[in-house]
N, C-alpha and C positions, 0 to 999 in steps of 0.2 A: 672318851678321852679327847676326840675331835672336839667336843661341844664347849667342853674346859678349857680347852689352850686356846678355841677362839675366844672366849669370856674375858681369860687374861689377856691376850692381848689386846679386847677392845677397852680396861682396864686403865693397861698399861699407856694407851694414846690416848686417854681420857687424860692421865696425869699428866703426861707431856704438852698437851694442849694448853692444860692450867698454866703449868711453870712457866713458860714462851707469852703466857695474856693472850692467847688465840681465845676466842668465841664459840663458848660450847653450840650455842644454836643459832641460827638466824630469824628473825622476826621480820615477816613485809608490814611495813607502814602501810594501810589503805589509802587509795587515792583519794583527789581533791571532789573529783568526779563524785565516788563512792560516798564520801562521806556528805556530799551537799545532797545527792537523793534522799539519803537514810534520814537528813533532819526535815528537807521538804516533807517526809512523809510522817513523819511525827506531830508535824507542824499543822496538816492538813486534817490528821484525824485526832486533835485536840481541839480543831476550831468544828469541826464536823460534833464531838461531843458537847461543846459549848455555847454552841452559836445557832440561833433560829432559821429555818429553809426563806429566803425573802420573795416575794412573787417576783412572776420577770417584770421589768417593764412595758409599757406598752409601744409601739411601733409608733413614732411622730407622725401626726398627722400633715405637718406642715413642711412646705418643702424648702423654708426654710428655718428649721427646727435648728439645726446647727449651721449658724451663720458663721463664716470665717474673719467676717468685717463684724468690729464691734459696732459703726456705726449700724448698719441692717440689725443688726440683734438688738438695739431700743423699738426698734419701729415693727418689725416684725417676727414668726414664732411665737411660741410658747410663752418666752421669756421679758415680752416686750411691755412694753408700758401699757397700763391698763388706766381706765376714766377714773379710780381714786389711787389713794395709796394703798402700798401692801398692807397695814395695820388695819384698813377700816375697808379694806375686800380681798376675800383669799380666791386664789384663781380658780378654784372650784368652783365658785359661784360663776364664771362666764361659761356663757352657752355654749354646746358643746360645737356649732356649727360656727362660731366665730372662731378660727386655726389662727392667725394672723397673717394669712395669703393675702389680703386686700391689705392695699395701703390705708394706712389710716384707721385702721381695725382696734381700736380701743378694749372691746369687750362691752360693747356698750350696745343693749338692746332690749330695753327695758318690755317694749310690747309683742315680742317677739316677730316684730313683722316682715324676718327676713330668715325664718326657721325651714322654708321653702327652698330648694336650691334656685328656681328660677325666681324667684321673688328676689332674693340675695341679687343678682345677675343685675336684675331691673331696677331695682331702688338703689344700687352701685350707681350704675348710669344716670340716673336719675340725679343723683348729688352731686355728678361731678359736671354735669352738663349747668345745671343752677350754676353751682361754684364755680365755672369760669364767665356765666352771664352775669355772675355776682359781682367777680372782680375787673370787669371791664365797666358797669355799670357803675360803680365806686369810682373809678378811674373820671368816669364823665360827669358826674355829678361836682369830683373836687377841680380838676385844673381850669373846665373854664375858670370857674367864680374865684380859684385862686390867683390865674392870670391878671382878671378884671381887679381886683382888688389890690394888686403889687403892680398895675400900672399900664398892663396890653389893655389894650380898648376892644373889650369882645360883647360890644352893645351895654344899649341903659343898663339892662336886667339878664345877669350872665347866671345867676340861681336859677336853676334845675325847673323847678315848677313853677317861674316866672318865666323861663324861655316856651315851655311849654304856653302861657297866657298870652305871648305874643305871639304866637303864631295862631292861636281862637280867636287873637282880636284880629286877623289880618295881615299884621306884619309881616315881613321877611327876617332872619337870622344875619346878624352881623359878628363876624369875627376877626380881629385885627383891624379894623378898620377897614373893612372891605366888606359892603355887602353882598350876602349870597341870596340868589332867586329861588328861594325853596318857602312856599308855603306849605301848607297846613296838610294839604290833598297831597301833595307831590311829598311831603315826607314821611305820612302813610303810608302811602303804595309802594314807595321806596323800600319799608322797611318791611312792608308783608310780603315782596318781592325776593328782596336779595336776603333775609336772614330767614325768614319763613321756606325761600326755597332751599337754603344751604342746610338749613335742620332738616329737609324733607331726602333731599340727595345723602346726607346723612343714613336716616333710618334705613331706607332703601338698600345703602349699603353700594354707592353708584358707582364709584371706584373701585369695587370688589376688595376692599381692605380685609387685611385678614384681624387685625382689629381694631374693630370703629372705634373705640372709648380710646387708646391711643396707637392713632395709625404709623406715626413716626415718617419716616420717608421725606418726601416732599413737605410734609407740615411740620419738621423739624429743621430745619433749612440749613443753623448753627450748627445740626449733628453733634446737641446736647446727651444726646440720650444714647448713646450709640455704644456704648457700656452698658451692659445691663446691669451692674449694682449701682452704679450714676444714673440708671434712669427709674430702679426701684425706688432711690432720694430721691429724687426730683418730681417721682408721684406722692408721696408721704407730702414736702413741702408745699406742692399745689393743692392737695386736698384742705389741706390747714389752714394756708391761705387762703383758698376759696371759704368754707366756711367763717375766717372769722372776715369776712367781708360780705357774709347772706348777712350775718349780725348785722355788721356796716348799715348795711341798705334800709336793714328795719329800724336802725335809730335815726336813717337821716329821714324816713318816713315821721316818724315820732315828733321829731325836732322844728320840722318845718310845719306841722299840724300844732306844735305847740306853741311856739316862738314868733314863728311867721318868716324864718329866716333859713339861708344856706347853713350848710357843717363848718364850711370855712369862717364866717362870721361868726358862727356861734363859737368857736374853737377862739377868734383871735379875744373875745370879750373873755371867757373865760378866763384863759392866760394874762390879759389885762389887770384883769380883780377875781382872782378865784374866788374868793368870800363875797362879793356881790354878784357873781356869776356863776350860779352851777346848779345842780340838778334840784337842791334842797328850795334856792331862793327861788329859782323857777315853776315848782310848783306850790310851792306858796303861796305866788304871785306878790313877794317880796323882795324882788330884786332890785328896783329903783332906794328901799331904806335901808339892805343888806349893809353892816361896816364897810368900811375899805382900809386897807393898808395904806 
C-alpha cells in the first residue's frame, strides 16, 4: 500500500509540473573544453588513418640554418644562393661539406679540393689573402694611369708595366710632379721587406689573434664590423669583390700583352667607338677598318 500511494503521488507531481511548464528533466550542455578534446581526438586519429609516418628531419648543420635577417639567409645556410639557378641545380647535388658557414659559399666545388676539413681551412685563407692582394693591386694599376690621363702629371709613362720599364732602364718614379728617389733595388727590398715581412708576422700569428683571416680590432679602426651580422655582410661583400678583381688583374694581364696598352686607355677607346674597339676587333686585328658610329 506504501509503494502505491508513493507511485501516485510521484504521478500526481509529474502532472503538476506539466501544467505550471516546469521541466521534467534537466540536461548539462557539455563544455567548450570537453567538446574541443573530443574533436582534437577525432581529428588526429583520422589523419593518423590517412596520412603516411614522414621521416624527421635532419638536425642543420649550419649555424646559420635559420637566419633571422633575410639579408644572411641569401648568403648563407642551407637556403642560400647557390653558383646556378634552382632549375638547372638541385641542392642535392652540393657537397655535403659545403653547409654555408663560409662566406661566399656558393656550392661550388667541382674538384673536390676542399672535402678535407683542414684543406677547407687553408684554401679559405688562401682566397681571401689573393682577394684582398687582388684588390689593392686593381686599385694601383687604375688611379695612377687614370690620374695621368685626366691631367695630374704622375711621369711620361704612369701604365702599370711601363712604370715597371722605367725603373729597368734606371729611372726614378714621378708622381705629381715631384720626383721620388726610389730606384729599381730600393723598391725590391722595400717590398720583400715590408709586405713579405707583414705576410710572415701574419702566419706566425705575432700578435696572437685569435683570428688571423679576420682579426678585427685594431685593423678595423671604423669599427665596421663590430656587429656580427654587419660583419658576416661585410665578409660575403669582400669576398666577391676580391674575386671579381683576381678576374681584373688576369684581363689587365691579357690586355696589356695584347694591345700594348693600360685598362684605362683601353676602357676610354672602347667607350669612344665600341664597334671599332672591343674584344672582337682586337683580335682580329681589325680595329683600325672596324665601322664607327
Amino acid at each position: 500500500m506504501a509503494s502505491l500511494a508513493a507511485t501516485r503521488a510521484a504521478a500526481a507531481t509529474i502532472r503538476l509540473r506539466e501544467m505550471v511548464g516546469a521541466p521534467l528533466f534537466r540536461v548539462t550542455a557539455p563544455s567548450a573544453a570537453t567538446t574541443a578534446t573530443n574533436t582534437t581526438r577525432v581529428t588526429l586519429k583520422t589523419m593518423a588513418l590517412f596520412s603516411k609516418k614522414k621521416a624527421a628531419s635532419p638536425a642543420p648543420k649550419s649555424k646559420f640554418a635559420s637566419p633571422v635577417d633575410d639579408e644572411l639567409a641569401k648568403w648563407y645556410g642551407p637556403d642560400r644562393r647557390i653558383f646556378l639557378p634552382e632549375g638547372l641545380l638541385d641542392r642535392s647535388e652540393i657537397p655535403e661539406y659545403l653547409t654555408g658557414e663560409v662566406p661566399g659559399d656558393y656550392g661550388y666545388d667541382p674538384f673536390g679540393l676542399s672535402k678535407k676539413p683542414e684543406n677547407f681551412v687553408k684554401y679559405q685563407a688562401y682566397e681571401v689573402i689573393h682577394a684582398r692582394w687582388a684588390m689593392l693591386g686593381a686599385a694601383g694599376f687604375i688611379i695612377p694611369e687614370a690620374f695621368n690621363k685626366f691631367g695630374a702629371n704622375c711621369g711620361p709613362e704612369a701604365v702599370w708595366f711601363k712604370t715597371g720599364a722605367l725603373l729597368l732602364d734606371g729611372n726614378t718614379l714621378n708622381y705629381f710632379g715631384k720626383n721620388i728617389p726610389i730606384n729599381l733595388v730600393v723598391a725590391v727590398v722595400g717590398e720583400v721587406v715590408l709586405l713579405g715581412g707583414a705576410e710572415y708576422y701574419r702566419i706566425i700569428n705575432g700578435l696572437d689573434l685569435e683570428d688571423k683571416l679576420y682579426p678585427g680590432g685594431p685593423f678595423d679602426p671604423l669599427g665596421l664590423a663590430k656587429d656580427p651580422d654587419q660583419a658576416a655582410l661585410l665578409k660575403v661583400k669582400e669576398i666577391k669583390n676580391g674575386r671579381l678583381a683576381m678576374f681584373a688583374m688576369l684581363g689587365f694581364f691579357l690586355q696589356a700583352y695584347v694591345t700594348g696598352e693600360g685598362p684605362v686607355e683601353n676602357l676610354a677607346k672602347h667607350l669612344s667607338d665600341p664597334f671599332a674597339n672591343n674584344l672582337l676587333t682586337v683580335l682580329a686585328g681589325s680595329a683600325e677598318r672596324a665601322p664607327t658610329l
